[in-house]
C-alpha positions in Angstrom: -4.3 -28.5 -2.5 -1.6 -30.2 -4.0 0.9 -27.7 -6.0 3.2 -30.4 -7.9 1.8 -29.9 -11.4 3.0 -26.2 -10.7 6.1 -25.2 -13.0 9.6 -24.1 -10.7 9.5 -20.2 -9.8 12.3 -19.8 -12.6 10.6 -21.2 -15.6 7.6 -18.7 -14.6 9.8 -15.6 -14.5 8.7 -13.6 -17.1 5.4 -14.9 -16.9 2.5 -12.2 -16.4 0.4 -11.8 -13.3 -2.6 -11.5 -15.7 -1.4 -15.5 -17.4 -1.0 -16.4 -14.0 -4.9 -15.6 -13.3 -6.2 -16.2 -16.1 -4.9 -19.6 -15.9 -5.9 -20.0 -11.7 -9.7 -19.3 -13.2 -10.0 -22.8 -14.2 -6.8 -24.3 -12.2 -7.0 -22.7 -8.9 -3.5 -23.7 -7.6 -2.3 -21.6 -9.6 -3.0 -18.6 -7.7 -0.3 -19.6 -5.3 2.2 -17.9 -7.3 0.6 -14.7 -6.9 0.5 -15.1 -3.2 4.2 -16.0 -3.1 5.5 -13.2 -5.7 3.2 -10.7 -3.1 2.3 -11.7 -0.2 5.7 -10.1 1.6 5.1 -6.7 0.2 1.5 -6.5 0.8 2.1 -7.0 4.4 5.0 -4.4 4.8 2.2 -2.3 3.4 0.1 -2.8 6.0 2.5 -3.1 8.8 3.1 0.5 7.4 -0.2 1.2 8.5 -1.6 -0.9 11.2 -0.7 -3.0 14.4 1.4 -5.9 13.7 -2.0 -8.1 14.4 -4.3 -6.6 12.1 -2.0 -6.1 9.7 -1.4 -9.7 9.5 -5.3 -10.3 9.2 -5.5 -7.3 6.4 -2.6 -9.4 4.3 -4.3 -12.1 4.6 -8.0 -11.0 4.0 -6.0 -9.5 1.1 -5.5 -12.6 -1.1 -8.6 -14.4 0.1 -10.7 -11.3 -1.6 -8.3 -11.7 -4.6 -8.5 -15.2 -5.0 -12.5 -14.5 -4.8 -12.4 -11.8 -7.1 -10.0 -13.1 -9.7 -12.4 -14.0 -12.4 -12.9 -9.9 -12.5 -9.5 -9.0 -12.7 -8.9 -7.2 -16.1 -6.6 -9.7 -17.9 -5.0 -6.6 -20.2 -3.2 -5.4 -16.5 -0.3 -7.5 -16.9 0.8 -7.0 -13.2 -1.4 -7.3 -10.3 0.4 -5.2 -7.9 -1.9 -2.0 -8.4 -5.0 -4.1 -7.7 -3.8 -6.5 -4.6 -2.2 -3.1 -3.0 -6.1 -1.2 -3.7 -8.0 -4.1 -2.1 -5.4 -4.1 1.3 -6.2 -0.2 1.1 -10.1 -0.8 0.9 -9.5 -3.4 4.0 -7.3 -0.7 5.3 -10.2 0.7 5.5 -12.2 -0.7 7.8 -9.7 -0.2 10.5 -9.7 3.2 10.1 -10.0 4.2 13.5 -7.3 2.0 14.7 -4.9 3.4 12.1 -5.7 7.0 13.7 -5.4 5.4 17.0 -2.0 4.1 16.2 -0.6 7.3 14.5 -1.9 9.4 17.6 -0.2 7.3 20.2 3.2 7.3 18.3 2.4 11.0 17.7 2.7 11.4 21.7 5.5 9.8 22.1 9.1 12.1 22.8 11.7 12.8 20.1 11.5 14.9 16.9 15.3 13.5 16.1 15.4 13.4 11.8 11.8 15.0 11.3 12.4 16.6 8.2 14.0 13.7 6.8 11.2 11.4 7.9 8.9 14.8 6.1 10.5 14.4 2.6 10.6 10.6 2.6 7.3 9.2 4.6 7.3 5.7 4.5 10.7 4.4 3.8 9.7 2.4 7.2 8.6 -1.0 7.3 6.1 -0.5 10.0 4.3 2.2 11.7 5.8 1.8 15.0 9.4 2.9 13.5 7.3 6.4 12.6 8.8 9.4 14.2 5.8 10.5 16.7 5.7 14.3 14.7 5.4 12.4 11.5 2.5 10.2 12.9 1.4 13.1 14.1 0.9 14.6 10.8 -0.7 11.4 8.8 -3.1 11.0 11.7 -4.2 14.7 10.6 -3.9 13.7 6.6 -7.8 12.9 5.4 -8.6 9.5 4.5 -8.1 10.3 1.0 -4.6 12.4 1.2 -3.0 9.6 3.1 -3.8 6.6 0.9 -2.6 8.4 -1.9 0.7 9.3 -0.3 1.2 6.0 1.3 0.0 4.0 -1.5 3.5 6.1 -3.5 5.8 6.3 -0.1 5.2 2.6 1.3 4.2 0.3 -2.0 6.5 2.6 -4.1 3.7 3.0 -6.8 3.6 5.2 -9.2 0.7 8.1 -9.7 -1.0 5.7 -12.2 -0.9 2.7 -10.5 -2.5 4.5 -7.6 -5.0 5.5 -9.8 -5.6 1.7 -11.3 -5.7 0.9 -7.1 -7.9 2.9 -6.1 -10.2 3.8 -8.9 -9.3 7.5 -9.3 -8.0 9.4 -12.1 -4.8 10.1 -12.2 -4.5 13.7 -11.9 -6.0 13.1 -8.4 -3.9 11.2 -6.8 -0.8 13.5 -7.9 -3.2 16.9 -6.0 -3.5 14.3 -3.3 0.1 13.3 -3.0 1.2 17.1 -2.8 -1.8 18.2 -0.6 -0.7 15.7 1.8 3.7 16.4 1.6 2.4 19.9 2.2 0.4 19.5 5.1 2.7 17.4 6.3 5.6 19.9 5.9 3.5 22.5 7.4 2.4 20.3 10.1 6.0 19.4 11.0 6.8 23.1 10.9 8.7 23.2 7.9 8.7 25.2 4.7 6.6 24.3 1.8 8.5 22.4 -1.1 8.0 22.6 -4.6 6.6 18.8 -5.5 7.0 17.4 -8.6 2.7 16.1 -9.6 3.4 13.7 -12.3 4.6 10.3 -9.4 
């Protein structure tokens, strides 16, 4: 698909992720620049989450369900991180025993060296196999739910209502997800609960 009607990436700074989608409705090429302004991060996400394989399969599943979907996208969501990061978490999904697989063999593994830090601060990884094995541990216990939520804030670095907009929940949920989850965590990990601020 040839690209060279495409503007340079710094004349479409500035430009929304909603323009960019309407316009790839009619001009498909167009959606390019949403793959290249996301395709890094949504795969960090997933790395987060799953082997280096799949995860490589979820990013890409990822923008072929986008580019299939984007005549549904709400045009009045300027950015479209909340949406590409809830349709990696629905394909997330679907490899949800291998995600539990993969937090309960790191969980196994020896060391509980900066535990608490690792507690407080999930994700700051870029892939699950840096997890400590207590934390794994302790997202392999996390419901389905609970650890979307949290990872959806610790690993994409969303806020509470973009996690909403992601995965279609109000609000208010996902900031009793978040702290169920830091808490069981905490608890988990044998440390004592934290007071946790709801409002992401």
């Amino acid at each position: 698909m040839p690209l060279t009607h495409l503007p340079p990436v710094r004349m479409l700074e500035g430009t929304t992720d909603a323009s960019i989608i309407a316009r790839s409705r009619h001009e498909p090429e167009w959606f390019s620049v949403i793959f290249d302004r996301y395709f890094t991060a949504i795969h960090r996400y997933a790395a987060a989450r799953l082997d280096p394989g799949t995860a490589d399969d979820v990013a890409s599943e990822t923008f072929l369900a986008a580019f299939d979907q984007r005549n549904r996208y709400d045009l009045t969501c300027p950015s479209a991180r909340p949406w590409l990061y809830g349709i990696a978490t629905n394909l997330i999904g679907r490899h949800r025993r291998a995600e539990i697989r993969l937090y309960r063999a790191l969980g196994r593994a020896a060391g509980r060296d900066d535990v608490e830090n690792h507690a407080d601060r999930v994700a700051d990884r870029v892939s699950a196999e840096q997890l400590n094995p207590a934390l794994a541990k302790g997202l392999a216990a996390l419901s389905a739910g609970d650890r979307d939520a949290l990872l959806l804030v610790a690993c994409a670095q969303l806020s509470y209502a973009e996690v909403a907009r992601a995965l279609h929940i109000p609000t208010g949920t996902v900031g009793s997800r978040v702290t169920r989850a830091r808490r069981r965590l905490r608890t988990t990990l044998g440390f004592p609960a934290l007071e946790v601020d709801d409002h992401g």
